[in-house]
C-alpha positions in Angstrom: 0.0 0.0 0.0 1.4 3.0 -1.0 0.9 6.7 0.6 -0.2 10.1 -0.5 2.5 12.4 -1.3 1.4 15.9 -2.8 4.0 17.0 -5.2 2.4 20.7 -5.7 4.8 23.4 -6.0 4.7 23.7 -2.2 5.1 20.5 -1.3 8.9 19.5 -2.6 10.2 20.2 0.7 8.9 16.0 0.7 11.4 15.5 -1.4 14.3 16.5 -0.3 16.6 16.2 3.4 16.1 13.0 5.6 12.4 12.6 3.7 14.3 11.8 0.6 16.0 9.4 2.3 13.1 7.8 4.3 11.0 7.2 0.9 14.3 5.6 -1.1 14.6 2.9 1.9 10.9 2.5 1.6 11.0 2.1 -2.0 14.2 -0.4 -1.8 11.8 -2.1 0.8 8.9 -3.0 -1.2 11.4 -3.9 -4.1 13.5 -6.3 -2.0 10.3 -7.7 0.6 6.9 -7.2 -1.5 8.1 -7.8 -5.8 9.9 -11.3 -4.7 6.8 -12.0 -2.6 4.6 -11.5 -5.0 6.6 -13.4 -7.7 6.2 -16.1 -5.8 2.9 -16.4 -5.2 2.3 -16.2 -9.1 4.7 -18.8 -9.9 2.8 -21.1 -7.6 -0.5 -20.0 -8.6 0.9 -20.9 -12.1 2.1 -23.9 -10.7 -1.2 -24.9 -9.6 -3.2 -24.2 -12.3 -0.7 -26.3 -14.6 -1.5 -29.0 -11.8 -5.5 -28.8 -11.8 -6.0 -28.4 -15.6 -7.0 -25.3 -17.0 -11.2 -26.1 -16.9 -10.4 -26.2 -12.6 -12.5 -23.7 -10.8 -10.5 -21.3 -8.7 -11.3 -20.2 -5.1 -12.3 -17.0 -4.7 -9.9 -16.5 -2.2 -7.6 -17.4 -4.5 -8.7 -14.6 -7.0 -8.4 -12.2 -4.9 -5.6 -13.1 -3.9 -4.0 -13.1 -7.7 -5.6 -9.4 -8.2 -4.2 -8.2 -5.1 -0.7 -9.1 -6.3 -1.3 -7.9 -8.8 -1.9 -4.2 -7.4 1.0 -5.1 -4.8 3.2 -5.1 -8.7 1.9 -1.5 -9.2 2.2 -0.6 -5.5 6.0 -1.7 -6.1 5.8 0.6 -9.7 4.4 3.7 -7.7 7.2 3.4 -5.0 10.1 3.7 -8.1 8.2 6.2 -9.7 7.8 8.4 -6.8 11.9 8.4 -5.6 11.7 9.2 -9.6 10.0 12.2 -9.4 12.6 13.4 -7.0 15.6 12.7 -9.4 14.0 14.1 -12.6 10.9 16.2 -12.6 9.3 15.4 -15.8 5.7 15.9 -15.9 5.1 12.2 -17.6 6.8 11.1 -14.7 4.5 13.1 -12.4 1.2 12.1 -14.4 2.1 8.3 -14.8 2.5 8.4 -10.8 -0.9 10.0 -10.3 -2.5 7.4 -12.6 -0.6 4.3 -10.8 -1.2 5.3 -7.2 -4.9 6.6 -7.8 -5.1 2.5 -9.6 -3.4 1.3 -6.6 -4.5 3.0 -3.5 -7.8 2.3 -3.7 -7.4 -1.1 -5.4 -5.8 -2.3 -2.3 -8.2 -1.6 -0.1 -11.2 -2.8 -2.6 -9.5 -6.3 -2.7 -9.1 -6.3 0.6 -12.3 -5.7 1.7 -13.4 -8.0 -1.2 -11.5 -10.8 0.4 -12.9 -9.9 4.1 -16.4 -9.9 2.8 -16.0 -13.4 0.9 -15.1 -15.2 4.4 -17.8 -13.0 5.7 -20.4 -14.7 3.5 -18.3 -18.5 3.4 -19.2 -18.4 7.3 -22.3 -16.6 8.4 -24.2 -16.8 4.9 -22.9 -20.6 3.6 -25.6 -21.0 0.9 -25.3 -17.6 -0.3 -21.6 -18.1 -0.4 -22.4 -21.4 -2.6 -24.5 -19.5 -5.2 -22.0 -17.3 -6.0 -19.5 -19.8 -6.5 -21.1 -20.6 -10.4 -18.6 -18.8 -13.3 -22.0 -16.2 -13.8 -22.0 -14.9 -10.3 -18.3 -14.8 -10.4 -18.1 -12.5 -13.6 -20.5 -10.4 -12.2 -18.8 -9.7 -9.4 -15.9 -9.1 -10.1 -16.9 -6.7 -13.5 -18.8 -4.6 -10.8 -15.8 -4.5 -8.3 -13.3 -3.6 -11.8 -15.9 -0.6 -12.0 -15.7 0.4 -8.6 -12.1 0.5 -9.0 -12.1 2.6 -11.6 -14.6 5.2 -10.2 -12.3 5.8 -7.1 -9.6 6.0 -9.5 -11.4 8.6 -11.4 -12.5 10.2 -8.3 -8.9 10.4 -7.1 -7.8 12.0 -10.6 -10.2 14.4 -10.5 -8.8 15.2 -7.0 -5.4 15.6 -8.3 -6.3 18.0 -11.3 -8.9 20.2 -9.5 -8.6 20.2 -6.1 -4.5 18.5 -5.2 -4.5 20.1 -1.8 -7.6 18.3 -0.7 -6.3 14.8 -2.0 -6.7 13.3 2.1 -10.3 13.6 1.7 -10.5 10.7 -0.6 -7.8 8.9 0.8 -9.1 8.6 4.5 -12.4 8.1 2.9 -11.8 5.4 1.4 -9.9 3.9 4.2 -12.1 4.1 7.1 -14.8 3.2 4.5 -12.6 -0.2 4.3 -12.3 -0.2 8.1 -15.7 -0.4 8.8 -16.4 -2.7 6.5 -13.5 -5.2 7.7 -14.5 -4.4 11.1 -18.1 -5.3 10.4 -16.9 -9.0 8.5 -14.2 -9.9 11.4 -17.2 -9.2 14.5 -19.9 -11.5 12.1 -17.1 -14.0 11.9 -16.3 -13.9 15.4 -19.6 -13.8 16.5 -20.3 -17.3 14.2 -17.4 -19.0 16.3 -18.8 -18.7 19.3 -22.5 -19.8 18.5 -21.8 -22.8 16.0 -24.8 -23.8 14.2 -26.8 -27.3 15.0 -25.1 -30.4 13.7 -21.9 -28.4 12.8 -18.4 -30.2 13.8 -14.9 -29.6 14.7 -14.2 -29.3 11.0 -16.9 -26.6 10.7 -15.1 -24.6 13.7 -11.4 -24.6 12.3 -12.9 -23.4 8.6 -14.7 -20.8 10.5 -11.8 -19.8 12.8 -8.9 -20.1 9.7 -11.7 -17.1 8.4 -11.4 -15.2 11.6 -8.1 -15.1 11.3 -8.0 -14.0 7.9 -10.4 -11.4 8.5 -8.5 -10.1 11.7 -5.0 -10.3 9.9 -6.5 -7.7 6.8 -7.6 -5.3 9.4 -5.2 -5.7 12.0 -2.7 -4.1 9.1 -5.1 -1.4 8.0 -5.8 -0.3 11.6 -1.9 -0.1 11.9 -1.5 1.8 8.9 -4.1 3.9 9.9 -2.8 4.5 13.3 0.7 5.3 11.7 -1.2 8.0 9.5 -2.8 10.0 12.5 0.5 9.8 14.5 1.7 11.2 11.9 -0.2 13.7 11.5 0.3 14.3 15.6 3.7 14.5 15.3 3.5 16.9 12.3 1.9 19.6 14.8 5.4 20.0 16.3 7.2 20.9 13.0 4.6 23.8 10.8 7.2 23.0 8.1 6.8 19.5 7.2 3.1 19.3 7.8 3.0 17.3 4.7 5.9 15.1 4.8 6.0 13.4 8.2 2.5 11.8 7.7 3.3 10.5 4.5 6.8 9.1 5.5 5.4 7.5 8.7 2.4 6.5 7.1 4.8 4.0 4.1 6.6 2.3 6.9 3.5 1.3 8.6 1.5 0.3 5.2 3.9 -2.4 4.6 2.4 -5.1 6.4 -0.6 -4.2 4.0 1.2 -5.1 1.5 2.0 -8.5 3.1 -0.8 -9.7 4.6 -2.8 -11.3 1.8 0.1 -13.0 -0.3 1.8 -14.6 3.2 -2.3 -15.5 3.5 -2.0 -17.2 0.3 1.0 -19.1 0.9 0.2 -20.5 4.1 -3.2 -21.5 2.5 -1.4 -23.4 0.1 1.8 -24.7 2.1 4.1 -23.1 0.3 5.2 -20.6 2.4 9.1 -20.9 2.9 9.8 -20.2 6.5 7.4 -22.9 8.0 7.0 -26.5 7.7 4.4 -28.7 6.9 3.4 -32.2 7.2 3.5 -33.8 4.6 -0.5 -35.5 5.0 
């Protein structure tokens, strides 16, 4: 998950002294811990597939978890182009970064919440869950949740065209808006774990807890990043003249687990994760 940094004439101040710095060791960050990370999880959802056959149904966990890498790639493309913008101010530079990150940004959070709301529905609404599951429902879906995307992104252009200086507006919108929603799918979740339904087994309970979990892990890291935004923004009150920067810098540092959460998800769905072992059953 990337940040907001407003590159209007009066804020290049972000760009220069230890904020410089800060965003060039975030950006080497996301290269070194996110791209490789995401790689992975491609080449074994390629892997898979291969496996399965190409007519094989995919989860939609899975899915989701293939377009969130996918936005974690152009998270990782926003990051270079934004130390870019500091080395060479070339207004295709500048324009390509406002298209990626207003693509990204709110891409993240969509799939996130996308991927809360489908373990939402697997436990507390099973049989709605399993009609959605045919190829129609899942084309629906997600061609409504590619046109969401692209009305925040248009929303967040506009933003940046007319009205730059007011670009938090959108952004914390759209972030608390993912809040409550995640919020609202983890306490459902939770509250199916402790009332099990009748004739439901301990198999029943560990798919409804691995949920929980997932649930919990997505907005654990947005509550975090959100956290690291306002103390930011605290902070910021003690020094008028980086207002701008010291949210922003604190606020990349704290999104990374955002950017980690889904694909370590993945990987420990499928067993492939490196650092841990796993029976061989």
């Amino acid at each position: 998950m990337s940040v907001n940094v407003s590159y209007s004439n009066q804020s290049y101040n972000c760009l220069v002294g230890p904020f410089q710095v800060a965003m060039v060791i975030f950006t080497i960050t996301k290269i070194l811990l996110i791209l490789p990370l995401c790689i992975l999880v491609l080449f074994v959802g390629h892997q898979r597939w291969r496996q399965r056959g190409p007519g094989a149904t995919l989860s939609h966990f899975d899915i989701l978890s293939y377009h969130l890498v996918a936005i974690e790639i152009l998270n990782v493309i926003v990051a270079i182009l934004n130390v870019w913008i500091t080395y060479a101010d070339l207004p295709s530079v500048w324009i390509a970064f406002k298209i990626a990150f207003s693509v990204s940004f709110p891409g993240q959070l969509l799939y996130q919440c996308l991927t809360s709301i489908d373990r939402y529905l697997a436990v507390v609404h099973p049989i709605i869950y399993l009609r959605l599951r045919n190829r129609n429902a899942v084309k629906i879906i997600y061609i409504s949740s590619g046109f969401a995307l692209l009305l925040c992104a248009a929303v967040f252009v506009v933003f940046y065209e007319c009205a730059e200086e007011l670009i938090n507006i959108p952004l914390f919108s759209v972030l608390v808006l993912s809040l409550i929603v995640v919020s609202f799918c983890s306490l459902s979740v939770l509250h199916a774990l402790k009332r099990p339904g009748p004739g439901e087994g301990g198999g029943a309970d560990q798919f409804k807890q691995r949920a929980f979990n997932t649930t919990m892990a997505i907005l654990a890291v947005l509550l975090l990043w959100f956290v690291g935004i306002l103390v930011g923004f605290a902070l910021s009150f003690f020094e008028a003249v980086v207002d701008q920067c010291l949210p922003s810098s604190i606020g990349a540092f704290f999104s990374l687990p955002g950017s980690l959460v889904i694909p370590l998800l993945f990987l420990h769905r499928v067993r492939k994760l490196p650092c841990c072992l796993y029976n061989s059953e």
